[in-house]
C-alpha positions as CSV (number, residue, x, y, z in Angstrom):
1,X,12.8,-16.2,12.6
2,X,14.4,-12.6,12.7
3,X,16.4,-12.4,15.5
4,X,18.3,-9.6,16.9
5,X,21.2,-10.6,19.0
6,X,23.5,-7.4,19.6
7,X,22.6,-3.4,19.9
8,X,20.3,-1.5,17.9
9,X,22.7,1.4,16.3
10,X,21.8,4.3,17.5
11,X,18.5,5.9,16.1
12,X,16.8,2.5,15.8
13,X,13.9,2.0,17.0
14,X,14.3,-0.6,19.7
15,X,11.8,-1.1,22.1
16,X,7.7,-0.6,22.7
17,X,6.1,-0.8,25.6
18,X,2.7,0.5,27.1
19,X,1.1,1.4,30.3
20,X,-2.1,0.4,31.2
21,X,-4.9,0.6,33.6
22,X,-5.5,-2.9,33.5
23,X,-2.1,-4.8,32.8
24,X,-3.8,-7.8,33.4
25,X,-6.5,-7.2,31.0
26,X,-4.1,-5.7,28.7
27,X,-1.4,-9.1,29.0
28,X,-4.6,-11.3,28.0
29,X,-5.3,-9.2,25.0
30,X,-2.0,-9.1,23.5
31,X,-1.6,-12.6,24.2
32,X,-4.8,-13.6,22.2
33,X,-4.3,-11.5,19.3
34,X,-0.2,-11.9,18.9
35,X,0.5,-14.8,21.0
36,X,2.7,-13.4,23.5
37,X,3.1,-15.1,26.7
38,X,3.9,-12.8,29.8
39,X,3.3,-12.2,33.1
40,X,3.3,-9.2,35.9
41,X,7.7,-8.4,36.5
42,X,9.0,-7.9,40.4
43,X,7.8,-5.1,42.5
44,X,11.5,-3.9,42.2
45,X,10.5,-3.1,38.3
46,X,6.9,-2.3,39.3
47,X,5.8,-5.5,38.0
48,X,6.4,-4.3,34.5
49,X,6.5,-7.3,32.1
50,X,8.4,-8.4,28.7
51,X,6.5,-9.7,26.7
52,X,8.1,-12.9,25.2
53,X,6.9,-14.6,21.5
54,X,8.6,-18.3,21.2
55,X,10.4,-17.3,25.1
56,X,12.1,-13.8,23.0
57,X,11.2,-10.5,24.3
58,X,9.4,-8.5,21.7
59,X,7.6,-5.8,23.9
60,X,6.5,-4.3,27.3
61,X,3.3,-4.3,29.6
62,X,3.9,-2.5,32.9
63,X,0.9,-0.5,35.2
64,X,-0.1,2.8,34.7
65,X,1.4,4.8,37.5
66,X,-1.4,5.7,39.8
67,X,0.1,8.2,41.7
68,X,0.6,11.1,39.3
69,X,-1.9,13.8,39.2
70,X,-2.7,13.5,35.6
71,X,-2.1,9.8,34.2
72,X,-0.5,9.3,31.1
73,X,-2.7,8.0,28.0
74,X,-2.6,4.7,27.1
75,X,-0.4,4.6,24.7
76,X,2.3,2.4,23.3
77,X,5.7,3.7,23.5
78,X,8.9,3.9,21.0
79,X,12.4,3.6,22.3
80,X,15.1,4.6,20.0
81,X,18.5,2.9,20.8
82,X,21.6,5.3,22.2
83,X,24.9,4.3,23.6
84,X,24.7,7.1,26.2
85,X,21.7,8.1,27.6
86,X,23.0,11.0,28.9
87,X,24.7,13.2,26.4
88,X,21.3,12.0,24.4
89,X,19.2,14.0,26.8
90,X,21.4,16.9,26.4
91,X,21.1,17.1,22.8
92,X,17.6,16.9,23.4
93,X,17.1,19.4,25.0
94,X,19.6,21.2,23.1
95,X,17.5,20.8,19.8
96,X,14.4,21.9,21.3
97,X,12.6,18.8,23.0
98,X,10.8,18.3,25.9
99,X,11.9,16.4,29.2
100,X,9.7,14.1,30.5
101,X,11.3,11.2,32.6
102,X,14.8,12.5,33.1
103,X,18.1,9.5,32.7
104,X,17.3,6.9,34.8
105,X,18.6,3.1,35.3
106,X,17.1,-0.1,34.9
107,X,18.9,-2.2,37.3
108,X,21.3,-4.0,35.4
109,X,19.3,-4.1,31.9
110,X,20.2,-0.8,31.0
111,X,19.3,3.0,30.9
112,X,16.2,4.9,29.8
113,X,14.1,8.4,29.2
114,X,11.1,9.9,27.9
115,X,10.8,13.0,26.1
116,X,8.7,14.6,23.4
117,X,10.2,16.2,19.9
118,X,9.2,20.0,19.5
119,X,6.0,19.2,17.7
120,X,5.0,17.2,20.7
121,X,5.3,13.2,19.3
122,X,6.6,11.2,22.5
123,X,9.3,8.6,22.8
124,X,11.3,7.0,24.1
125,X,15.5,6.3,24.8
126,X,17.1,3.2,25.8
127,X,20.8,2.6,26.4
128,X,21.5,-1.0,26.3
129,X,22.9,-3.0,29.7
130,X,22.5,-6.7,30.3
131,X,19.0,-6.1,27.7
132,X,19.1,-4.5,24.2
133,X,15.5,-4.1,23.1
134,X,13.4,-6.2,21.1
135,X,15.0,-9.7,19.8
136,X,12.3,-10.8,17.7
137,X,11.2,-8.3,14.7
138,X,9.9,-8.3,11.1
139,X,7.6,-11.5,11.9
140,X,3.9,-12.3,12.6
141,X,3.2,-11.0,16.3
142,X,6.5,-8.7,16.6
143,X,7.7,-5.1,15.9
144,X,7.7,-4.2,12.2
145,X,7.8,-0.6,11.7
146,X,7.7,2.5,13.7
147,X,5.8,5.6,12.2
148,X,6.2,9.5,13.2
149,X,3.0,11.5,12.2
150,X,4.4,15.1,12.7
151,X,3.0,18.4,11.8
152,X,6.5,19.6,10.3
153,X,9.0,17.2,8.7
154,X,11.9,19.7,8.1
155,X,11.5,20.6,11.6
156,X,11.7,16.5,12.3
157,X,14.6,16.2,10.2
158,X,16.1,19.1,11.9
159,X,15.3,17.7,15.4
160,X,16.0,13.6,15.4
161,X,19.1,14.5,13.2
162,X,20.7,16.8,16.0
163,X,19.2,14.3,18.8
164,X,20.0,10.7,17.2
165,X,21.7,10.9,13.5
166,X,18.7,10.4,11.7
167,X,18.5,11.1,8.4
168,X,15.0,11.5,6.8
169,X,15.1,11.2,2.7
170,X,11.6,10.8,0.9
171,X,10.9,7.2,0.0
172,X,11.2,6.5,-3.5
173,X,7.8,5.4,-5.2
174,X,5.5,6.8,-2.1
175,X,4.2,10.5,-2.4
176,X,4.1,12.3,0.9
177,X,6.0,9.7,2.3
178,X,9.5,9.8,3.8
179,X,11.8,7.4,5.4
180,X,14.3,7.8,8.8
181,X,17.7,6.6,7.8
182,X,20.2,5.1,9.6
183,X,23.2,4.2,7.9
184,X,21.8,4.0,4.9
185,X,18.9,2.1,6.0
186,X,15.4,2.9,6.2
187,X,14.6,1.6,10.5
188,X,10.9,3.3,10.2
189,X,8.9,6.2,8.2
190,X,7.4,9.6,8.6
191,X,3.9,11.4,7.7
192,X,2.4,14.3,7.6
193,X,0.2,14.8,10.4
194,X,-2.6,16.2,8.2
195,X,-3.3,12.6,6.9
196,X,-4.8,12.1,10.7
197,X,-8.3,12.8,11.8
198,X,-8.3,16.5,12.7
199,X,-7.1,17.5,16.4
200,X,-4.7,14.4,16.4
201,X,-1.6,15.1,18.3
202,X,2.3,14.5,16.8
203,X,2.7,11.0,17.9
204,X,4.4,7.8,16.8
205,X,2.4,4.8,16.0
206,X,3.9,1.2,16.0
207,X,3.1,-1.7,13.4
208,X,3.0,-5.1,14.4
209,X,3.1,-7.6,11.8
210,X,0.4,-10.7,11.1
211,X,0.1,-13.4,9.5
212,X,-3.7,-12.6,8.0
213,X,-5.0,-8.7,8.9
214,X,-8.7,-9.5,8.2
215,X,-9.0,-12.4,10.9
216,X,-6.8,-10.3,13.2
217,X,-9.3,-7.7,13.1
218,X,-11.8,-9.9,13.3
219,X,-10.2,-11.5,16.6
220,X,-9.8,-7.8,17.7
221,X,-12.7,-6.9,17.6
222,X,-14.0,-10.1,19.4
223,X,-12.2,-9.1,22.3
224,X,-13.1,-5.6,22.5
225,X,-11.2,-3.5,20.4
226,X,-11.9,-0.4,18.4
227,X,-11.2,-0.4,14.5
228,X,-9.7,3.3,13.8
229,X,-8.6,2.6,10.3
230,X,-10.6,-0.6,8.2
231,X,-7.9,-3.2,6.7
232,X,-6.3,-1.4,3.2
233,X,-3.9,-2.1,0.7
234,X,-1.1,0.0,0.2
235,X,2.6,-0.1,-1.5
236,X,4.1,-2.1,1.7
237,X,1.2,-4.3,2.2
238,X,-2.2,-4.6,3.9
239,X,-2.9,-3.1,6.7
240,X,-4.9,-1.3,9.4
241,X,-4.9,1.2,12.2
242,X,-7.2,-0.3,15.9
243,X,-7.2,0.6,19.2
244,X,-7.0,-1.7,22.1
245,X,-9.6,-2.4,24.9
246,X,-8.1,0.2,26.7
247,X,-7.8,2.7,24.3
248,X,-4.3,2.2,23.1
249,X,-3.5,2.6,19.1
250,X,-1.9,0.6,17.1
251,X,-1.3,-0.6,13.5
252,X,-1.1,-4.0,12.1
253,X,0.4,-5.3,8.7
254,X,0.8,-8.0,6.3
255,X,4.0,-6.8,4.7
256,X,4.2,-7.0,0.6
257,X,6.7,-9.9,-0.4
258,X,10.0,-8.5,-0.9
């Protein structure tokens, strides 16, 4: 089993969650389809939960705010790993993001923001406390790859350099295709925007590994999901692009053997 047991370097991607209307409905879902077990956190947290697979957190389920004047979309959300939260934000802003939850702590488990890269793709930061992000990856029902669909990659590259040290080379034997970098080691991908349907916004979608993506699909479905993208092969394996009850996108992939 993959396990991650100290800090993601930073520039990794190392943490998802989601918001949802229903975070009951939503735990349920994810429960049937990738066999996580979870259940609503303390108020003090606003019940958010982590998500555990074999008792390891491998993602987050917290309640749509209610009290903001526009709600967020349901959407699932990438955290990329810093070791200072702070002087992240600055460079930010510095390189010409967005601000949209400002440094804040986590208790004990660590620190966090939100913000948005100048072609408008929103993630997340997380500065590891007593919790350092995901500690199951690269398996059925866990975190396997984070994508960025941007509208301009040299203005990417510009950006999550400046911000993170990312460094975003074209992946050999993939057209169109290129690869974030940290060092020297491919931690997720980018495409071009124009591969989307048109009027998609700059956004980063997360992969989540199965065992079988047909049956998944087929499960999905079954319990009220939305197929965006039908199962494919492709150079890294077979996989597909759905939508959860709720709306919330996502991919899913039988990686290739190595």
């Amino acid at each position: 089993m993959p396990e991650v047991t100290k800090p993601y370097a930073t520039g990794t991607p190392c943490w998802v969650d989601l918001m949802a209307s229903d975070q009951q409905a939503a735990l349920d879902f994810y429960r049937d389809l990738l066999g996580w077990q979870g259940r609503p956190g303390p108020a003090e947290f606003g019940g958010y939960t982590v998500c555990e697979l074999r008792g390891k957190p491998v993602a987050g389920i917290g309640p749509k705010p209610q009290d903001m004047p526009e709600p967020p979309p349901t959407v699932w959300t990438g955290y990329l790993a810093t070791t200072d939260a702070q002087a992240t934000q600055d460079a930010i802003v510095s390189a010409g993001g967005t601000l949209l939850v400002p440094v804040m702590d986590v208790g004990n488990l660590g620190r966090m923001l939100v913000a948005a890269d100048p072609q408008g793709a929103v993630f997340g930061v997380w500065q590891p406390g007593d919790f350092h992000g995901a500690q199951v990856v690269n398996e059925p029902g866990a975190l396997t790859w984070n994508e960025l669909h941007t509208s301009d990659v040299p203005g990417a590259t510009g950006f999550y350099g400046e911000a993170f040290g990312i460094e975003i080379e074209p992946m050999e034997g993939v057209d169109s295709y290129w690869a974030l970098m940290i060092g020297g080691r491919a931690v997720g991908g980018v495409t071009e925007l124009a591969n989307d349907p048109p009027g998609t916004p700059a956004h980063w979608l997360t992969y989540f590994a199965v065992d079988d993506v047909d049956s998944t699909v087929d499960a999905l479905i079954r319990s009220g999901g939305t197929v965006l993208a039908p199962p494919f092969d492709m150079t890294a394996g077979r996989m597909t692009v759905v939508a959860d009850p709720q709306g919330a996108p996502f991919a899913m992939i039988k990686p290739s053997p190595m």
